[in-house]
C-alpha positions in Angstrom: -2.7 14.6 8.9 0.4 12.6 10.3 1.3 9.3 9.6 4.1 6.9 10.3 4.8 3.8 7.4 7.0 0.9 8.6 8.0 -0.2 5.4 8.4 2.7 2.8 10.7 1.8 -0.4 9.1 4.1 -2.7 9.6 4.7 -6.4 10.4 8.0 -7.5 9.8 10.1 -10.7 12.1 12.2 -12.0 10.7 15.5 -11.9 7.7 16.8 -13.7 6.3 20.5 -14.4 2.6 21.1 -13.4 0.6 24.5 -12.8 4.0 26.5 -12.6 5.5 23.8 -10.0 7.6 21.0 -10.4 6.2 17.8 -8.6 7.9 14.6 -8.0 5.9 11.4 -7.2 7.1 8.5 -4.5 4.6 5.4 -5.4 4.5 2.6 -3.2 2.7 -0.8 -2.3 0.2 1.9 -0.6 -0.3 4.3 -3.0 1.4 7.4 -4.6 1.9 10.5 -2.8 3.6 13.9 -4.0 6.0 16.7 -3.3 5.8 19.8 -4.7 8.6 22.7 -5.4 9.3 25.5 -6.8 12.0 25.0 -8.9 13.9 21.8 -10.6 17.0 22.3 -8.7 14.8 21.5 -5.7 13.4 18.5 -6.5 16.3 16.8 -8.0 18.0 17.7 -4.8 15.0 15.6 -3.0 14.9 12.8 -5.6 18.9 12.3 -4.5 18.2 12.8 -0.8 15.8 10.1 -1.1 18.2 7.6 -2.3 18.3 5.4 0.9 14.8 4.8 1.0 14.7 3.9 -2.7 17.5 1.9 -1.8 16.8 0.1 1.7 13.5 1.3 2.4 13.1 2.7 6.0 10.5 4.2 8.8 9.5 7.7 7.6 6.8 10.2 9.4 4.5 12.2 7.0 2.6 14.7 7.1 0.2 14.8 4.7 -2.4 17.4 2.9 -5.3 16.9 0.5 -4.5 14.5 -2.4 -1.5 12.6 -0.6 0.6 15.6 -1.3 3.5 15.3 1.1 4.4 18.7 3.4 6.9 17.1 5.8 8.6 14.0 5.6 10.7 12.6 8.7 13.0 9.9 7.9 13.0 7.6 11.7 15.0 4.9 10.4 16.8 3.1 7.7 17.0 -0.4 7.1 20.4 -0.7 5.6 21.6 -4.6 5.9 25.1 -5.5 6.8 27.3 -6.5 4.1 27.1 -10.2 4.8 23.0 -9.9 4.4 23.7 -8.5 1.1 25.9 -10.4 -0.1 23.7 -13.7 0.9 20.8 -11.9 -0.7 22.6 -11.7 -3.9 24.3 -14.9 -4.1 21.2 -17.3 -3.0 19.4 -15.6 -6.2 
């Protein structure tokens, strides 16, 4: 099953070892979902990879399997703000 999220800013876990994998878990407003890999060099890699997203948040394609468990994810856009949108954000607090 595919689908596309407009807004995805997810939290991620650091990685975790379950049945002889290592599974990292992206929650969000939505719900969790999960990747699974092999080894923990893997999903560290992905945990930094998805630093943007944490970050800005973004447009992502998924394709999903049973449980939310993530086998492809397409990353279709980033919403990183300009510097002067960040710098507003933070001094209006």
């Amino acid at each position: 099953m595919e689908v596309i999220i407009e807004k995805f800013k997810p939290k991620v876990t650091r990685p975790f070892k379950r049945k002889n994998e290592w599974w990292v878990k992206l929650i969000t407003e939505d719900g969790e979902y999960i990747m699974k890999f092999k080894s923990p060099i893997e999903a560290e890699d992905v945990v930094y990879g998805l630093l943007d997203l944490q970050v800005y948040g973004g447009k992502v394609k998924l394709k999903l399997k049973e449980g939310n468990v993530i086998e492809d994810i397409e990353v279709l856009e980033i919403y990183k703000p300009s510097a002067k949108e960040l710098v507003d954000e933070y001094l209006t607090k």
